[in-house]
C-alpha positions in Angstrom: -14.1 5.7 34.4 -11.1 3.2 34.6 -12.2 1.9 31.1 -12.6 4.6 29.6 -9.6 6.3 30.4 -7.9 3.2 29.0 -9.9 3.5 26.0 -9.0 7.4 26.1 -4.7 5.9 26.4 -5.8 3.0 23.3 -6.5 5.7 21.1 -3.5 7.5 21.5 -1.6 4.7 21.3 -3.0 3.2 17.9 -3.0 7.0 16.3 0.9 7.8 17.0 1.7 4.1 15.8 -0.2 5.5 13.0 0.8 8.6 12.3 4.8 6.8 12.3 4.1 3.9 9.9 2.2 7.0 7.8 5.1 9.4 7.9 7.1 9.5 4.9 5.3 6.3 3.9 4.1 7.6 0.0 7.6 9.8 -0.2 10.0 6.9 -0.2 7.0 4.9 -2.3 7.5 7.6 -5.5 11.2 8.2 -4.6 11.8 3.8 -5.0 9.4 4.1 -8.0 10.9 7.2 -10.0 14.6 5.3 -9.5 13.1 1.5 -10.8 11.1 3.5 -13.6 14.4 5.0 -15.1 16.4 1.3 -14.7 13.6 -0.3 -16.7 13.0 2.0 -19.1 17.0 1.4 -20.0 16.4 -1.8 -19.5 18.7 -2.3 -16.5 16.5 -5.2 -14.7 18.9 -5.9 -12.5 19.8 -2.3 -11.5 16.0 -1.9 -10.8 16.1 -5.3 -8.6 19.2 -4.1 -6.3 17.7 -1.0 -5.6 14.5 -2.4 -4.5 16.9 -4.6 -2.2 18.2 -1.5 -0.9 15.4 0.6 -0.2 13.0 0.3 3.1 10.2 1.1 1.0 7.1 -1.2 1.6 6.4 -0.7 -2.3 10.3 -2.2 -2.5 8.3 -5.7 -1.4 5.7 -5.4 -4.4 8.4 -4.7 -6.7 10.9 -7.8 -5.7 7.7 -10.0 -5.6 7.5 -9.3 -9.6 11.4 -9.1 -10.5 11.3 -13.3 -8.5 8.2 -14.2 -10.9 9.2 -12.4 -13.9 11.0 -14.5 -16.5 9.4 -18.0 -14.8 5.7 -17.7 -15.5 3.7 -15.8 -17.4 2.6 -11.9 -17.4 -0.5 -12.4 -16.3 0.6 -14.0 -13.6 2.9 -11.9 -12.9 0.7 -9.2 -12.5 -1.4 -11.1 -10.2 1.4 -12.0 -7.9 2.3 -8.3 -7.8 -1.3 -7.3 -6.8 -1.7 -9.9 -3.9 1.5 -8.3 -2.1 -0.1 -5.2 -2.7 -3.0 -5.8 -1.3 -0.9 -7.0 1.7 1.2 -4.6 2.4 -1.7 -2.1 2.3 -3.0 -4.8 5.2 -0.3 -4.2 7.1 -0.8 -0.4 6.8 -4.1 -0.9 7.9 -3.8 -2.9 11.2 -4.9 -2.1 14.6 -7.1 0.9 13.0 -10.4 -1.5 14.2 -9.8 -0.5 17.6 -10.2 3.3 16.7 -13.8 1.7 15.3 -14.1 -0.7 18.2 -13.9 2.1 20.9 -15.6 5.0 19.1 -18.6 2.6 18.8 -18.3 1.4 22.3 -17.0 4.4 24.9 -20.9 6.1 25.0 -22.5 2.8 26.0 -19.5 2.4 28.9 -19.9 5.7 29.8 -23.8 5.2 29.9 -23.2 2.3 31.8 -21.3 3.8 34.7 -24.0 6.6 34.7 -26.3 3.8 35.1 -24.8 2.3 38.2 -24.1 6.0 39.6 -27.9 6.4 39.4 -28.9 3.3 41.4 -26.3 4.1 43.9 -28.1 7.8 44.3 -31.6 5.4 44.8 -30.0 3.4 46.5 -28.8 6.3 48.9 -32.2 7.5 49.0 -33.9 4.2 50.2 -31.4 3.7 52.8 -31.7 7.2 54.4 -35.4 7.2 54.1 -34.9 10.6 53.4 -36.4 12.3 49.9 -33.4 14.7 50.1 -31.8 15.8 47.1 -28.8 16.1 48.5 -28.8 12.7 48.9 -28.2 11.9 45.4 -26.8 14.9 44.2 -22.9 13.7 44.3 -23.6 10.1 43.2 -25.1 11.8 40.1 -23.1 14.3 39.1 -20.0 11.1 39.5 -22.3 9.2 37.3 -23.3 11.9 34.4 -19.0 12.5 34.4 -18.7 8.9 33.1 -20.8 9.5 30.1 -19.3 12.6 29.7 -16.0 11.0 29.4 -17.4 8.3 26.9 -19.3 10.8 24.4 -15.4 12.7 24.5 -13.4 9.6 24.3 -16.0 8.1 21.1 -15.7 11.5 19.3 -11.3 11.7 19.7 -11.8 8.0 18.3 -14.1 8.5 15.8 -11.8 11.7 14.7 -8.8 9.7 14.3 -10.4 6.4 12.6 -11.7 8.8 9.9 -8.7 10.6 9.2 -6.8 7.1 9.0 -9.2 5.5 6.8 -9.3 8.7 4.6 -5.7 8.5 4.8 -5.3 4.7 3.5 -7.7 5.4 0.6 -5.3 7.3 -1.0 -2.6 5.7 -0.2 -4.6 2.6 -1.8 -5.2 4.6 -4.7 -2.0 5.7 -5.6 -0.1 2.7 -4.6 -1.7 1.0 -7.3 -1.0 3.4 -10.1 2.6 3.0 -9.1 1.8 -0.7 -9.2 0.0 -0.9 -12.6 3.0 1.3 -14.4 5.7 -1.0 -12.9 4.1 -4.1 -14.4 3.7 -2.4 -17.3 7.2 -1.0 -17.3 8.7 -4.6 -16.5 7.2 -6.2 -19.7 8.4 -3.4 -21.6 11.9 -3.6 -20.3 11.4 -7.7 -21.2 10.4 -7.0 -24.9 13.2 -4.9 -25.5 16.1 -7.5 -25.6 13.8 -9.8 -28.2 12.9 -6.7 -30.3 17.0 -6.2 -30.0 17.8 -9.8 -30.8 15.0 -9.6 -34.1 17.0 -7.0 -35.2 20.3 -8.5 -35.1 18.7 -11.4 -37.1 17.1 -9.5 -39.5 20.6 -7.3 -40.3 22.9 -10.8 -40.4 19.9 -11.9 -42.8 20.2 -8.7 -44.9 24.5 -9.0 -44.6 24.1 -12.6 -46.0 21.3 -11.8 -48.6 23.9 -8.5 -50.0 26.9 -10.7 -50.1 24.6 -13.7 -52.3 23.9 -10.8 -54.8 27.1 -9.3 -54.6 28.9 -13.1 -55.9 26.0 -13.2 -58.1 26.1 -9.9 -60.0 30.3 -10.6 -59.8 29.5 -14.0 -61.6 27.3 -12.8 -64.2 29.5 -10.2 -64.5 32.2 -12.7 -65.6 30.0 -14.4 -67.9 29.4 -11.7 -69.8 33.3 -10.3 -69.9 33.9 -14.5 -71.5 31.3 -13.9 -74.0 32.4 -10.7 -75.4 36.0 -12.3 -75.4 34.1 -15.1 -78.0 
């Protein structure tokens, strides 16, 4: 009964350190995601990189980890290093829910156990006594049928949570990755923008140069033609 009721206090334990690493976790996720999606979509990179340094957002780590690459390798790479801290931080998210597993598989065979040993006491009574008296036994077994009692309740309250929590992650998984996949794509849209800016500027000093070449032109022939009339 001892180990159980620590499994019973375990279980509590694991699912309010949960339940506070889960609170607010996807909230401040989209909030950090909706403010670095309007910076890179004005192409502000290093607006969207200080307020990824600001914010206590675990997606603020995915999101630095591809501002520090971007620039020095290439995309694909990029996106790669952005998906391993990903996958990461959604390990960290995850930890400590195998002991939910752990006891939910294991309280029934503890409680079984003690039921076990409460039974052999109760023969044991009996033999001693030499006495087939029901009474005998009676209180040893009804001790030992509590233990696996408390093990079926335990397992289920375990099981309950572990579910919930792994329900929980996968769509947190899900939609942590969508917010992933649009910031990658967002960063290599905010990087073509000052090349498509630059090929522009190019192309209008090239068109400047090109006008005034056919401006001195026309203004030559022009004054070939004014000289020949004069002849």
């Amino acid at each position: 009964m001892w180990v159980i009721l620590a499994f019973s206090v375990i279980v509590l334990a694991v699912a309010l350190d949960r339940a506070i690493a889960h609170w607010s976790y996807m909230r401040k996720a989209r909030a950090l995601h909706d403010t670095v999606s309007r910076c890179l979509q004005k192409g502000a990179v290093g607006e969207a990189r200080s307020a990824c340094e600001r914010s206590q957002s675990p997606l603020a780590d995915i999101c630095l980890v591809g501002f520090e690459r971007n620039g020095r390798t290439k995309q694909a790479n990029v996106a790669s290093a952005v998906q391993r801290e990903r996958i990461r931080v959604l390990a960290d998210l995850k930890s400590r829910t195998w002991l939910l597993g752990t006891i939910g598989a294991t309280a029934p065979f503890v409680g079984l156990f003690g039921t076990v040993v409460g039974i052999i006491d109760g023969l044991g009574a009996i033999f001693e006594s030499k006495k087939n008296d029901l009474a005998i036994v009676a209180g040893p077994l009804s001790e030992a049928l509590y233990a696996t009692a408390a093990g079926i309740l335990v397992a289920v309250e375990a099981v309950l949570v572990f579910n919930y929590f792994n329900q929980r992650l996968a769509k947190v998984a899900l939609e942590m990755r969508l917010l992933t996949d649009e910031f990658i794509e967002l960063l290599e849209e905010a990087d073509e923008v000052p090349v498509k800016a630059k090929s522009k500027g190019k192309r209008s000093k090239r068109a400047d140069s090109d006008a005034d070449e056919n401006e001195s032109k026309r203004s030559k022939r022009a004054d070939s033609d004014s000289e020949e009339d004069d002849d």
